[in-house]
N, C-alpha and C positions, 0 to 999 in steps of 0.2 A: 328757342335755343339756337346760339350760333352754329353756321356750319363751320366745316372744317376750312374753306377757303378763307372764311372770316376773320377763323382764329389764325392761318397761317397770315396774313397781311396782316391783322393786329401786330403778331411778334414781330413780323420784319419793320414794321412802323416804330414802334416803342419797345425794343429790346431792353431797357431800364427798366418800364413798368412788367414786362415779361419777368426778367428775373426776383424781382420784389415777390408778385402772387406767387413762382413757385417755389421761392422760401419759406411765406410764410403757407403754404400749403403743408408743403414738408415739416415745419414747429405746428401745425394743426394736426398732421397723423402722430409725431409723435406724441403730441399730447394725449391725444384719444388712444393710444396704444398705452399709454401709460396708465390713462384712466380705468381702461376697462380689463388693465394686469389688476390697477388697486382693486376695483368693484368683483374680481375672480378672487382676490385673498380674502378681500373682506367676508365674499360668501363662501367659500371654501371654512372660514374662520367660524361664521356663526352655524355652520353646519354642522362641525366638530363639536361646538360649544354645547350648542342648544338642540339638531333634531339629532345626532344621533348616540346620545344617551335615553333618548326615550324611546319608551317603545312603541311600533309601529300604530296601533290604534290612538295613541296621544298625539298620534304627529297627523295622524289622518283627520282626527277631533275638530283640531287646531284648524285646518285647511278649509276645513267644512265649515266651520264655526265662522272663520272668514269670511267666507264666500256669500253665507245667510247675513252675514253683519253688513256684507257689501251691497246685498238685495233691500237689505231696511235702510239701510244709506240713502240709495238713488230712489227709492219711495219717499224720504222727506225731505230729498231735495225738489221733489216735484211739488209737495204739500207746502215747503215753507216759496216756492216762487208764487204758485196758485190759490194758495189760501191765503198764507201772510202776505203776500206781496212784495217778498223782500227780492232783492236784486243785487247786482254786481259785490262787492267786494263783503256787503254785511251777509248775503245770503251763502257766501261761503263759509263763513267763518259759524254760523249759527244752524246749519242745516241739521250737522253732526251730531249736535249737542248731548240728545239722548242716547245714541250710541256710544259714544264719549264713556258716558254714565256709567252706563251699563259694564262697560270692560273695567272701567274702574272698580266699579261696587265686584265684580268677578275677582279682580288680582286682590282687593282687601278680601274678600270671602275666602278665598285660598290660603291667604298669611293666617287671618283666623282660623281655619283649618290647622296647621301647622301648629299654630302658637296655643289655643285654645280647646284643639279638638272639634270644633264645631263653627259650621258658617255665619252664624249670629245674622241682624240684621241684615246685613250683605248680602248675603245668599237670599231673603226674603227681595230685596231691594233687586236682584237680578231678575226676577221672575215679574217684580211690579214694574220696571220699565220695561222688558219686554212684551210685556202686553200693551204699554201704553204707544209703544211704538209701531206696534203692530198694528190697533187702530188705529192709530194717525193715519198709516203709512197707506190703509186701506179705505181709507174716507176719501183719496183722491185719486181712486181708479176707474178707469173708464168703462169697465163691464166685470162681470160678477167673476169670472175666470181668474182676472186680475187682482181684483179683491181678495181673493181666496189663495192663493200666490202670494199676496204682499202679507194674508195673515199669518201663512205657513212660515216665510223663509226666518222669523225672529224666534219663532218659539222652537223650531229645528234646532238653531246655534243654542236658545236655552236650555235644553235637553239633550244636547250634546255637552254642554257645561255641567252639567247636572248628571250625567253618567263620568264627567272626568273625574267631577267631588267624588261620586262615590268608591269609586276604584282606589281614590285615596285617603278617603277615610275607613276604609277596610285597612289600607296597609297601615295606618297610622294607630287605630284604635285595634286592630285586630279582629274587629266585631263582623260577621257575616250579615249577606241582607234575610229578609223576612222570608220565612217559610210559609206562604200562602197554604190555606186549605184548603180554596180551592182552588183549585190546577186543572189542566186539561188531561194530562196523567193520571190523576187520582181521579176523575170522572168513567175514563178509557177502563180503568181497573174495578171501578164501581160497579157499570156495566156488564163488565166481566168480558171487555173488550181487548185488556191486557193484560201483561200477569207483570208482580209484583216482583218476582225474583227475576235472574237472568235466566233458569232452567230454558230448555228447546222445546220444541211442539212434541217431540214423541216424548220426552220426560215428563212434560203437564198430563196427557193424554197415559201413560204407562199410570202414571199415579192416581189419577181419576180412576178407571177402571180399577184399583184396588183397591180404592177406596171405597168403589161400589160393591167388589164381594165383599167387604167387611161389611159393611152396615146390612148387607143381605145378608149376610150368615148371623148376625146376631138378631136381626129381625125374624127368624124362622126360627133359633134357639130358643126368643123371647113364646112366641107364640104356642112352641111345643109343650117350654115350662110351665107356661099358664093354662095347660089344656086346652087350647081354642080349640073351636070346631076342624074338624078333618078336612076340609075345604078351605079355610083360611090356610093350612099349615102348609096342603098341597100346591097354592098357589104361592106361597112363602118360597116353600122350597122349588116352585120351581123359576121362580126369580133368581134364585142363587142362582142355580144350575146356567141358567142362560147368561148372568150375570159373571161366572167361574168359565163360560165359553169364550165369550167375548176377551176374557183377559188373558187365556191361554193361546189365542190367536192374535190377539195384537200388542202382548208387551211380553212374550217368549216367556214366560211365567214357569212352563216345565223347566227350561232346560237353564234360566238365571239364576242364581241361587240368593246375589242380595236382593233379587225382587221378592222370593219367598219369604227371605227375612223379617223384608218388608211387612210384605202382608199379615205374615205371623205377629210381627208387634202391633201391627193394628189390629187384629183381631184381639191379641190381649191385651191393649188399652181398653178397648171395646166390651170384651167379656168382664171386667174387674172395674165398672165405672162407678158399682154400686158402695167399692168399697172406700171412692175416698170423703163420704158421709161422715166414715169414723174413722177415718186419719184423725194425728195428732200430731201436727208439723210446733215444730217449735218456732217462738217468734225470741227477736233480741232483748225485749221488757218479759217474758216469761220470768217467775221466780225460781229459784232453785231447788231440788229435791228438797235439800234440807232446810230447807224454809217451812215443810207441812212433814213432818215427825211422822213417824206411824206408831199405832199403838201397840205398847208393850207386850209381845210374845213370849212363848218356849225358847228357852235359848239355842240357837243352829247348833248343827253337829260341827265339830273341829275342822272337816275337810269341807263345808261349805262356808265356815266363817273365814278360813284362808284364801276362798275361790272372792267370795264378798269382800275383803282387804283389797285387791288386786285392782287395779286399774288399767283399763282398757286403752287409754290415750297411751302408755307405753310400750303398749303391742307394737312390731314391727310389721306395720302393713306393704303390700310393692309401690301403691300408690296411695298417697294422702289425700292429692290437690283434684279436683269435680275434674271429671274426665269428658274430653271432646272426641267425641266417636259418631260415626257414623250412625244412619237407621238399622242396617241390616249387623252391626259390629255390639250396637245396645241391646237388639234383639237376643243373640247369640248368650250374651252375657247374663243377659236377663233369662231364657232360660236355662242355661246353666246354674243360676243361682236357686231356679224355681227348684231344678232336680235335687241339687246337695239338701234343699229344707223341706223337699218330701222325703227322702231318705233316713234323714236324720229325726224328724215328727213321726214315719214309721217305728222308729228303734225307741220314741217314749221321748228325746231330746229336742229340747225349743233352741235354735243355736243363738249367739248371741251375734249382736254386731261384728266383731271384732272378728268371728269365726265366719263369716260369711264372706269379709273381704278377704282374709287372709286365705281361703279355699279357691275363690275366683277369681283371685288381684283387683280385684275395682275400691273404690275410695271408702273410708266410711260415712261420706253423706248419703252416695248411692246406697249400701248397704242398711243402714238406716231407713233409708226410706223403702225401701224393699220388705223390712223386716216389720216397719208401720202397715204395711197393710196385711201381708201372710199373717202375722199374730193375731188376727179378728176373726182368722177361720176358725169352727169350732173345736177341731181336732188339739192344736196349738193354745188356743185359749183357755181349756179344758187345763191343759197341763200349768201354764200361767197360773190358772185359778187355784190351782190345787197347792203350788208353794207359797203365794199370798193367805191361802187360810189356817194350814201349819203352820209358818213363820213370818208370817208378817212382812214378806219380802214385797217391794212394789217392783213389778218388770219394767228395767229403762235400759232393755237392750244388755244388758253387759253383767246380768244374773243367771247361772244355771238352773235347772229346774230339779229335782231330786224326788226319788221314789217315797213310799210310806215308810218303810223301814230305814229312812233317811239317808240312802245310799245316793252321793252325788253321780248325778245323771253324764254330765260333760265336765271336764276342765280341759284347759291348753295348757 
């Protein structure tokens, strides 16, 4: 590098050649000033364009994807010098070739995407040169490290390709990915290492413990009914007991009252298991009453053939549509509906559906199905039986029952 006295004697020597270099020095910056205003618009331009309508993980895809395509690059420019022997101008033009490929077969696999819904060949084609690149790329490394580095960086960018298809063939087809069975989740919950719902630790725990007096209490019921020995029943009952401790100390069971609710409905799901043997749920292919006739009876008295005309679906109930209620809000409901059909089974009266919801506002499917199982008791059944063998009436809920002297029992 010249010094400075150099340059000063240069200019006093050739003051002509002096001014020439700083003109054109001066048309050299502005050129470069000019160039690198354009090359700020042009990327100012394609950034608008192209990254920032995507969103952030597409853009990061892209960079990554790069960056892996740039690592399988400089692997077969080392394989096509060393293997093939190719050199100066053919070895650049040929190194690429399969990377090339590859980005091709991706931007058809996408249009295909778009256009057809699906990657067709291409996307098979993206996955088969990048593995042939990836061996290539790793047959010409000089130790296993390397190797294993040259195999990784192509299949990266293909699986980064291959998480971008699928993002957008979600938005395009609408279709969500596969819902494995097996999960690490569903293993954790298997074990019974997680729980299924969002509940907290003292809500999992408050309900376990009630679930344990119930099954205790109906296991020491079971035993009493069946006469077991006096020593079974004593140990029965005193599982409950320790079992009814435990839950009055760790989920405030005195003093909660939906936790009581609780418990109470699980005990009577618990007590009345036996009864859904002889349920008779109706299905949508069931035939109709009147499909199976009954056989010809006594003719009803005047105020039961006006109660039998009547139609139950025009009753005015508070709620029609299946009600979403809490545990301790169904319980409530549900014994309140127990008490109005001992009450009214007391006075000689089987109610009907319709008199059940319209007493305690709940729907008539609840109602229904409440009225399927109490009617199997023998008390209720007795009375059933008795207006089927007078009058040939079949019970479906929505027939009053009546005395021997043919006095009707109920109407609304």
């Amino acid at each position: 590098m010249p010094t400075f006295e150099e340059i000063a004697t240069f200019v006093t020597d050739k003051p002509a050649a002096t001014a020439v270099i700083a003109l054109l020095g001066l048309v050299a910056l502005a050129l470069a000033f000019l160039l690198i205003r354009i090359a700020w618009r042009a990327a100012c331009f394609l950034w608008r364009r192209y990254v920032t309508p995507r969103p952030v993980e597409d853009v990061l895809t892209i960079v990554a994807a790069s960056i892996a395509t740039a690592v399988s690059a400089q692997g077969m420019w080392l394989f096509s010098g060393d293997v093939l022997g190719l050199d100066g101008p053919l070895r650049l033009l040929l190194f690429a070739f399969i990377e090339v490929a590859i980005i091709t077969s991706a931007v058809r696999a996408r249009r295909n995407m778009r256009e057809n819904f699906s990657a067709g060949i291409d996307g098979v084609a993206v996955w088969a040169l990048t593995c042939l690149t990836a061996v290539l790329s790793s047959m010409d490394a000089r130790s296993l490290p390397e190797a294993v580095f040259r195999l990784a960086a192509p299949l990266v960018a293909a699986w980064l390709w291959e998480r971008g298809m699928a993002i957008e063939r979600h938005r395009i087809r609408g279709t969500g990915r596969i819902n494995w069975r097996l999960t690490p989740e569903r293993l954790l919950v298997r074990v019974g290492l997680a729980e299924v719902s969002d509940r907290t630790a003292s809500e999992v725990d408050a309900h376990r413990r009630l679930t344990r007096v119930a099954l205790a209490a109906k296991k020491a019921k079971a035993l009493r009914e069946q006469g077991a020995p006096e020593r079974k029943v004593r140990a029965a009952l005193a599982k409950l007991d320790k079992a009814m401790d435990q839950a009055v100390e760790h989920t405030g069971l005195a003093v909660d009252p939906a936790r009581q609710e609780a418990l109470l409905a699980q005990i009577a799901a618990l007590y009345n298991t036996s009864a859904l043997i002889d349920a008779d749920p109706r299905v949508p292919w069931e035939p109709h009453a009147d499909h199976h006739p009954v056989p010809a009876r006594p003719e009803l008295p005047p105020a039961l053939a006006e109660l039998v005309a009547e139609d139950d679906d025009d009753a005015e109930v508070l709620d029609t549509t299946p009600q979403v209620v809490d545990t301790a809000q169904r319980a409530a409901l549900m014994r309140a509906a127990r008490a109005y059909w001992d009450r009214q089974i007391a006075k000689g009266i089987v109610p009907r559906t319709v008199d059940i919801a319209q007493e305690i506002g709940i729907s008539l499917a609840t109602a229904r199905q409440y009225r399927a199982l109490w009617k199997l008791e023998p008390e209720a059944h007795a009375l059933i039986e008795a207006l089927f063998q007078q009058h040939g009436i079949v019970d479906t809920g929505a027939f009053p029952v009546i005395n021997a002297d043919g006095r009707v029992l109920t109407k609304s």
